[in-house]
BAPA-810210 format. One record per residue (C-alpha): residue in one letter; x, y, z. Coordinates in steps of 0.5 Angstrom, whole numbers, plus 500, padded with zeros to 3 digits. Layout:
<pts>
aXYZ ...
</pts>
This chain:
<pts>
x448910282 x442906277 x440899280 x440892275 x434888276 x435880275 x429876272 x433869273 x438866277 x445870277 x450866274 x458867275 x464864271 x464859276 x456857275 x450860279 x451864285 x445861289 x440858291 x441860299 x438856303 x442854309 x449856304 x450857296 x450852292 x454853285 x449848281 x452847274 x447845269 x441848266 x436851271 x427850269 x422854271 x415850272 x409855274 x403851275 x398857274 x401860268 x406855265 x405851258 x408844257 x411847250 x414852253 x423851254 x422851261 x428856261 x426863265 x420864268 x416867262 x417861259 x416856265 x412850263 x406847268 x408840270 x413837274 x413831269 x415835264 x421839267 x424832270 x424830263 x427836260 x433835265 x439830264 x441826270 x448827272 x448834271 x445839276 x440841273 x435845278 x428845278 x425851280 x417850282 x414857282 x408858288 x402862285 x398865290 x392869289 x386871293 x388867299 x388861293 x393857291 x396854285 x399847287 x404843281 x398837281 x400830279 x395825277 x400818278 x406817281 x412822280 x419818280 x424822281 x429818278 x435822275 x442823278 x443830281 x437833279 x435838284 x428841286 x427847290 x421851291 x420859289 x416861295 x417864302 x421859306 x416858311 x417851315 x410849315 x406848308 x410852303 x406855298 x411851292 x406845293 x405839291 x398836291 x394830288 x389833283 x382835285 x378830286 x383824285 x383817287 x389815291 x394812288 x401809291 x406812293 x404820291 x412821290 x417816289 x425819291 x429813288 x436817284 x441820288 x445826289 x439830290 x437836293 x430839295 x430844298 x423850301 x417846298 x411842301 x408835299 x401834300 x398827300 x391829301 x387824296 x378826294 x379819295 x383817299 x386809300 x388806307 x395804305 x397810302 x405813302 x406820300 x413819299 x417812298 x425813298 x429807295 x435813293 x441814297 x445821299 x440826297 x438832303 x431835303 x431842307 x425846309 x421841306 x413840309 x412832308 x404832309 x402825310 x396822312 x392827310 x385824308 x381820313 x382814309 x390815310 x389817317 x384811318 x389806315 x394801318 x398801313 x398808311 x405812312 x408820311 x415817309 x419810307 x425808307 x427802304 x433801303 x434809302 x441810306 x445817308 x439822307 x440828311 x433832312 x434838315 x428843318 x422838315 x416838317 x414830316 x406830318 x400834319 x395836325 x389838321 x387831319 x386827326 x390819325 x385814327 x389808326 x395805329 x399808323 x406811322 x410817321 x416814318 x417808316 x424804315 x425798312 x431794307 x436796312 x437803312 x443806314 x446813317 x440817315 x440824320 x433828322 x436835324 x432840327 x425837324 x418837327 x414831327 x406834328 x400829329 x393829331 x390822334 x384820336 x384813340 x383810335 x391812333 x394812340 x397805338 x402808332 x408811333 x413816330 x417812327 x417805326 x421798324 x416792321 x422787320 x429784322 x435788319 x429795318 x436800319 x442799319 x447803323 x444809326 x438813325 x440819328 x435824331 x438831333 x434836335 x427834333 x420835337 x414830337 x408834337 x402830339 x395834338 x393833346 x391840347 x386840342 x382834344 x387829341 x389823345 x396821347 x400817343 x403810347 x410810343 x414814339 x418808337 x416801335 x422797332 x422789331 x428785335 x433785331 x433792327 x439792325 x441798327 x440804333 x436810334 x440816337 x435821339 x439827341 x435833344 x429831343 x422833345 x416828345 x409832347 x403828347 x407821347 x405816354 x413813352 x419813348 x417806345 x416799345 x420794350 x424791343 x425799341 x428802347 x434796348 x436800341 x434806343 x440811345 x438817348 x442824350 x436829352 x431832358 x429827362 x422829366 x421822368 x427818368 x423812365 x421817359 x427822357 x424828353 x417827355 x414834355 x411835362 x405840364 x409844369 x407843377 x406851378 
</pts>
């Protein structure tokens, strides 16, 4: 029996039978293919022979409201990789448009990757997430400028019900990023019931010198899920004052932020030095934070003395004033 070979998604009557990340999702609408390597901007966008190069271009190809589906297509020859490059912010700002990587799906830095443009001053946010209903799935986003800026935030999320999974946010990627107080991987403000499921939100390969965050929420964000995802860093003690996840002001979340599954990794094995606190949170947040199996390594303590009265926790308790605290072992 002969063998058919696709060279495109797989429609059916009942709409496209993929992508598979954790289940297929039938997406409806029209599918554009970005090939940052080979692409043209000229192109239709509609199979990958006629892929166009920027990511600007094929959002402004979809129509919000339709399930249109982006597919950024990794090019990765000789050990160099082609990234899709932006040299200002990208708004992803239309409804029910989806992003996903065509890539190995690998947990950390996914070779469909988003980058600043070589040599390119920081501008911020690199990517802005303010539609709803929108589904990234099996790519990495890099914030690492040639010049960097102290208050940078590689992604700012003010849309609400959108689901990322198996995507790598690689924030604080530059020294001056990393140097900065008011530098973040990731804000919500205001960005309510996302669910982020097997991310990875950080980097260790760019030691963090200042007391800075990984995740910052703001404007009341509500019901926003981490599932099973990775929070890597690498401190200096110059860092040791951040924290993972942060609250500047009164009202910050609302509800809960619940982080199920999750591990902090903290780079003190490789001459990186401890963080004091996971969380740090103002007195009136608002909200709760539900830390449920999670594991901290390379953390002092769970949080700030206003953190932790609204901070629940249902974990491994290796100390019982630090729940989840990863121990070296007695013998």
């Amino acid at each position: 029996m002969g063998m058919t070979t696709f060279s495109g998604p797989v429609n059916s009557p009942g709409g496209f039978i993929g992508p598979f990340i954790s289940a297929p999702i039938p997406f409806t609408g029209n599918y554009y293919y970005v090939n940052p390597s080979s692409g043209l901007d000229a192109n239709t966008g509609n199979s990958p022979a006629n892929a166009v190069k920027t990511l600007t271009r094929a959002l402004a190809l979809c129509t919000a409201g339709n399930n249109d589906v982006v597919l950024l297509i990794s090019a990765v020859s000789g050990g160099t990789t082609t990234s899709a490059t932006l040299t200002a912010n990208l708004d992803w700002n239309k409804d029910s448009t989806h992003l996903i990587g065509v890539c190995a799906p690998t947990m950390v830095s996914q070779r469909a990757r988003i980058a600043p443009a070589a040599g390119a001053t920081s501008f911020t946010p690199f990517l802005t997430v303010s539609a709803n209903n929108c589904f990234f799935a099996n790519l990495s986003i890099f914030g690492g400028f040639g010049t960097g800026g102290a208050s940078n935030i590689t992604v700012s999320m003010t849309g609400d019900r959108n689901a990322f999974e198996n995507v790598s946010f690689q924030g604080l990627a530059d020294a001056a990023s990393a140097g900065g107080t008011g530098a973040r991987v990731m804000k919500l403000d205001g960005s309510s019931e996302n669910t982020f499921t097997n991310c990875t939100i950080g980097l260790d390969t760019v030691q963090r010198s200042a007391a800075n965050y990984a995740v910052e929420f703001a404007g009341g964000s509500a019901r926003n899920i981490f599932q099973n995802c990775i929070f890597p860093s690498w401190a200096s003690a110059g860092g040791a004052g951040g924290a993972a996840l942060y609250g500047a002001a009164a009202s910050a979340i609302d509800r809960y932020t619940l982080m199920d599954s999750c591990a902090f990794l903290n780079a003190v094995a490789s001459t990186g030095t401890a963080i004091t606190d996971l969380i740090s949170l103002p007195s009136s947040a608002g909200g709760m934070v539900v830390l449920k199996n999670c594991i901290t390594v390379g953390y002092t303590g769970l949080g700030t003395a206003t953190a932790l009265s609204q901070t629940y926790i249902d974990m491994s308790a290796p100390s019982n004033s630090a729940g989840g605290l990863a121990v070296n072992p007695s013998a």
